[in-house]
Backbone bond lengths (Angstrom), bond angles and torsions (degrees), N, CA, C in turn:
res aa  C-N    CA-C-N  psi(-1)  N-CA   C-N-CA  omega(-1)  CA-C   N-CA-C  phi
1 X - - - 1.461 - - 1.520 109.70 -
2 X 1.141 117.79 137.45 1.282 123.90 -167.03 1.921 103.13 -104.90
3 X 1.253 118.41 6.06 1.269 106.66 -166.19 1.532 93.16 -176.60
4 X 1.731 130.48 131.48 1.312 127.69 136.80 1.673 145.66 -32.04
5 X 1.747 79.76 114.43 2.096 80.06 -166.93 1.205 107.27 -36.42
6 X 1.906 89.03 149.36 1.769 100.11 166.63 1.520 105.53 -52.58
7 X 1.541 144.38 -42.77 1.502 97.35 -176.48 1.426 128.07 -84.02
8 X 1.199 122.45 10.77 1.545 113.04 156.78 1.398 123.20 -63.05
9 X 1.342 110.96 -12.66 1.589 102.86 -150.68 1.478 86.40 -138.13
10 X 1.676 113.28 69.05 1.321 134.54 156.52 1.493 115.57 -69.59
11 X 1.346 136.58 116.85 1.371 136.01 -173.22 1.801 97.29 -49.48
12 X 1.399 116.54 -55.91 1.433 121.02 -173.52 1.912 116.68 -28.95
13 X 1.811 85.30 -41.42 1.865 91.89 178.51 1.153 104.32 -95.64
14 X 1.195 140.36 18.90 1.612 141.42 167.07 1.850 114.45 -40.00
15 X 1.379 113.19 106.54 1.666 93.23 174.84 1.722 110.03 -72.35
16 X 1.344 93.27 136.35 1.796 89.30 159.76 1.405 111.54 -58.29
17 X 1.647 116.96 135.35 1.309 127.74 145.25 1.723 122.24 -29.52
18 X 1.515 115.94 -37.00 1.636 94.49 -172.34 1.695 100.93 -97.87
19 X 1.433 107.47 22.40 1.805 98.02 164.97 1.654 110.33 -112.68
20 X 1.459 104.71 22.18 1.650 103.30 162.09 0.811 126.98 -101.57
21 X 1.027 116.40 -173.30 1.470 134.89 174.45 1.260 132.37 -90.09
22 X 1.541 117.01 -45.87 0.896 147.71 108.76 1.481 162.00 -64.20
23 X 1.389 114.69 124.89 1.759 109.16 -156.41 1.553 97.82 -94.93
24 X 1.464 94.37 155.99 1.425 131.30 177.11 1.321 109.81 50.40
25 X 1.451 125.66 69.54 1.307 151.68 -160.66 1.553 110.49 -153.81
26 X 1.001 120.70 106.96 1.749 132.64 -164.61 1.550 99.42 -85.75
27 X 1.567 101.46 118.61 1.680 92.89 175.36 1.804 87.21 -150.11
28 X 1.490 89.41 165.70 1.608 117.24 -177.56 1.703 107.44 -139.78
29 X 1.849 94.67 157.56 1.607 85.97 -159.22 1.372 104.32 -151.19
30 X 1.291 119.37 139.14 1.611 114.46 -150.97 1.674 96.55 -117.17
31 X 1.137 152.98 116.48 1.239 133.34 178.28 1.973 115.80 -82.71
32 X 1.143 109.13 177.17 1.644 112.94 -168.73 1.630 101.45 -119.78
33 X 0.828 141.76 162.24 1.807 163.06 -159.87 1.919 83.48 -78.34
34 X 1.299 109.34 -45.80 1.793 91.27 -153.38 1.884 81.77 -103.93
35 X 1.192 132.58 34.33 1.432 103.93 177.02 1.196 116.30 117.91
36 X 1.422 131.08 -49.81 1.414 146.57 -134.49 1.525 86.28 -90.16
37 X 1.295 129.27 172.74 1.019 155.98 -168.95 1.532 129.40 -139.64
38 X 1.269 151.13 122.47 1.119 116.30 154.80 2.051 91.49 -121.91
39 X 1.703 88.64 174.87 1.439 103.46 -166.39 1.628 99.38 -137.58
40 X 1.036 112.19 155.03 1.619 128.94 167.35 1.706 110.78 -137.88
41 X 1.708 92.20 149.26 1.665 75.35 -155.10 1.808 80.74 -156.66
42 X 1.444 125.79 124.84 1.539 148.44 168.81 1.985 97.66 -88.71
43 X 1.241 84.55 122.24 1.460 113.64 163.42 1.686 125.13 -95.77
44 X 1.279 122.12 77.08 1.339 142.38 -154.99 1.335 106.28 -74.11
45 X 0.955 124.42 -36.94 2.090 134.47 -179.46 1.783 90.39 -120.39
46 X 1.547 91.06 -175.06 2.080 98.86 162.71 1.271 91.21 -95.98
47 X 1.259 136.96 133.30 1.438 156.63 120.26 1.535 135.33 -56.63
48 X 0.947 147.13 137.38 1.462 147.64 141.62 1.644 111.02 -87.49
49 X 1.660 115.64 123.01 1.432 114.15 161.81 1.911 114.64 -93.16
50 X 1.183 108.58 136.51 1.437 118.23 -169.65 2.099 96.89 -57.23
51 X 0.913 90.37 171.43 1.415 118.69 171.95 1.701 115.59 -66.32
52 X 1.486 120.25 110.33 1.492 115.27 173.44 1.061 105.68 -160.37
53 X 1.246 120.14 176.82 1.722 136.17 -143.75 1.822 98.31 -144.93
54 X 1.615 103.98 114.30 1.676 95.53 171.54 1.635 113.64 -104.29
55 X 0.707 120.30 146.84 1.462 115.13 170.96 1.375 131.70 -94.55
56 X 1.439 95.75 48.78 1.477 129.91 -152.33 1.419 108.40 -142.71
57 X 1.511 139.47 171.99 1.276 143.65 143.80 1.275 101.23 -96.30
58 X 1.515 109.11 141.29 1.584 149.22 171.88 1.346 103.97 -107.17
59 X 1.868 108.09 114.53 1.734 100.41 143.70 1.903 109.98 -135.46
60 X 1.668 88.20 114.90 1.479 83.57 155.14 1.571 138.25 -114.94
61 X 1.338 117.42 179.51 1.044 119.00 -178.61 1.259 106.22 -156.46
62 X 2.109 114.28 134.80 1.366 114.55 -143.72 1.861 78.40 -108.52
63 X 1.169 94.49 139.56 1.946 118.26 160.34 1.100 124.71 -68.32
64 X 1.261 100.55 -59.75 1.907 106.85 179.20 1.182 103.91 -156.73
65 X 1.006 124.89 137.23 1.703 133.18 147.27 1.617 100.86 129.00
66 X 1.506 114.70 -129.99 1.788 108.75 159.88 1.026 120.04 -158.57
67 X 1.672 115.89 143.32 1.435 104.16 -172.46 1.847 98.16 -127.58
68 X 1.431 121.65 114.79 1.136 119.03 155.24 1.572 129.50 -75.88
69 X 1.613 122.33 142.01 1.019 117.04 -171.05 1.505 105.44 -137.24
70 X 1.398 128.85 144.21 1.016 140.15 -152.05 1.890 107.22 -117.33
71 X 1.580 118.35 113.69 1.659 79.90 179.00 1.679 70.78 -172.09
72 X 1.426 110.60 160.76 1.406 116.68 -171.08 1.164 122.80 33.45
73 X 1.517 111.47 58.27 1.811 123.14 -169.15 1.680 123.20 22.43
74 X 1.633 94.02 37.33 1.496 76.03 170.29 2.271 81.45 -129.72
75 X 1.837 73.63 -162.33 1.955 82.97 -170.99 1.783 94.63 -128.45
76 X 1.346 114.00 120.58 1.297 118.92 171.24 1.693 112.75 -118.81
77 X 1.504 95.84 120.16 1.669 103.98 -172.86 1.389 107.90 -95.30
78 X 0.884 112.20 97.97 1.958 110.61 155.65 1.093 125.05 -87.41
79 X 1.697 94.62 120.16 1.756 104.43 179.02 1.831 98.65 -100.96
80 X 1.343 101.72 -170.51 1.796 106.03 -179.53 1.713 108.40 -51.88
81 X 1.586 103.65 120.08 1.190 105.80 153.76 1.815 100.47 107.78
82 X 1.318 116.50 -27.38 1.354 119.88 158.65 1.714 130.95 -51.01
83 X 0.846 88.98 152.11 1.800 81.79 -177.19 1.969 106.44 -152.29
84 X 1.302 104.29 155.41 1.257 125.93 -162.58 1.509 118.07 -129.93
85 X 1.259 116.48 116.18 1.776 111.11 172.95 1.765 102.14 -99.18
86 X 1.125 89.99 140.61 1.533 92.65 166.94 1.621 127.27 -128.02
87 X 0.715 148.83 88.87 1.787 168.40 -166.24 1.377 92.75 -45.51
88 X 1.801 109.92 129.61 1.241 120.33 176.01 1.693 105.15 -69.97
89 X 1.465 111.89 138.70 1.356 133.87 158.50 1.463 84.92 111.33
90 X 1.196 129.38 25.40 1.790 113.71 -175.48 1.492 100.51 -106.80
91 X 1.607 111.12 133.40 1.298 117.91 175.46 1.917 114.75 -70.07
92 X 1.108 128.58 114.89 1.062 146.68 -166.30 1.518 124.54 -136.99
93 X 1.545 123.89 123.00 1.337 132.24 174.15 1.724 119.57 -135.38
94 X 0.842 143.17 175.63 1.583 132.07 -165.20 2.036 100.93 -155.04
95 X 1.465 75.40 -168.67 2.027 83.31 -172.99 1.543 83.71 -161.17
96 X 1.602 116.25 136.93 1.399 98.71 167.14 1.763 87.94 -128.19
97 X 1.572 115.51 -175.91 1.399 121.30 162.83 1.439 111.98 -114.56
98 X 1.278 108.61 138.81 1.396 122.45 171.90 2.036 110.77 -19.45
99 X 1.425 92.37 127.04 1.630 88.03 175.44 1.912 102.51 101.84
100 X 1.352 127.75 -46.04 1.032 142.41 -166.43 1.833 94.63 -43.75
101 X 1.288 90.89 130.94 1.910 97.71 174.08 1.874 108.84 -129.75
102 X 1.201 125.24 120.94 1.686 125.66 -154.13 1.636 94.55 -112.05
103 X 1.158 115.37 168.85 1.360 116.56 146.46 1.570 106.21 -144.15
104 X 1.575 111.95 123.68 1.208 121.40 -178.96 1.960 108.85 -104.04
105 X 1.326 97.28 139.83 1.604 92.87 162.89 1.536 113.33 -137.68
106 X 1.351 111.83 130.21 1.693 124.80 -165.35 1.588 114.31 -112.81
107 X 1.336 99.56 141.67 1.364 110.52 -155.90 1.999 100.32 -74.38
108 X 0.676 109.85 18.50 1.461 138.61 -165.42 1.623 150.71 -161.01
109 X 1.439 133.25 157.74 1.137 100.99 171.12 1.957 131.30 -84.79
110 X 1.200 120.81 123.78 1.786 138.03 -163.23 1.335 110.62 -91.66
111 X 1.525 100.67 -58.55 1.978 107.15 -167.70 1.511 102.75 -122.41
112 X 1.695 106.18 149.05 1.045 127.68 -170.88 2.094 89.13 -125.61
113 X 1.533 76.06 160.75 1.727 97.35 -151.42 1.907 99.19 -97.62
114 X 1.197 110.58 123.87 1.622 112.04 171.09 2.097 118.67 -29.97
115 X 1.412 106.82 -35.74 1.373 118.66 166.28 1.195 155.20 -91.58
């Protein structure tokens, strides 16, 4: 699959652009009963997301394309099918390549919706 089914990618769950991390990166976001979140998110160009800290647990796992991520001075590349935990309070930033499609789920609520 080259792209997330049309029903994931309901305009209603659209994240706004100024609750990322990264700009001009199309993502949608489903929330959970206790809080939690998960998000899916298309990488349209290569991007770099800046450096930030959730006070939350992060787990993703990349679909297709690649997403490097940067966090306890080392470099972890996820290609399709890899996956990543990330420990709340951990300083963390990434790089993806054009095309790259993720699915993140947060121990908390992260993204807020264009509506």
């Amino acid at each position: 699959m080259k792209d997330f089914p049309k029903f994931m990618k309901n305009i209603r769950n659209r994240i706004k652009q100024s609750s990322q991390y990264t700009k001009d990166i199309e993502g949608y976001v489903f929330d959970g009963v206790d809080g939690s979140q998960m998000a899916i998110w298309t990488c349209h160009h290569d991007r770099n997301s800046s450096e930030h800290v959730h006070d939350f647990e992060e787990y993703i796992v990349c679909v297709y394309g690649q997403y490097i991520i940067a966090m306890n001075d080392n470099e972890i590349t996820l290609n399709p099918g890899n996956e990543l935990y990330i420990p709340s309070g951990t300083a963390h930033s990434g790089r993806c390549i054009a095309g790259t499609r993720t699915i993140h789920a947060f121990g908390a609520k992260r993204a807020e919706r264009e509506g």
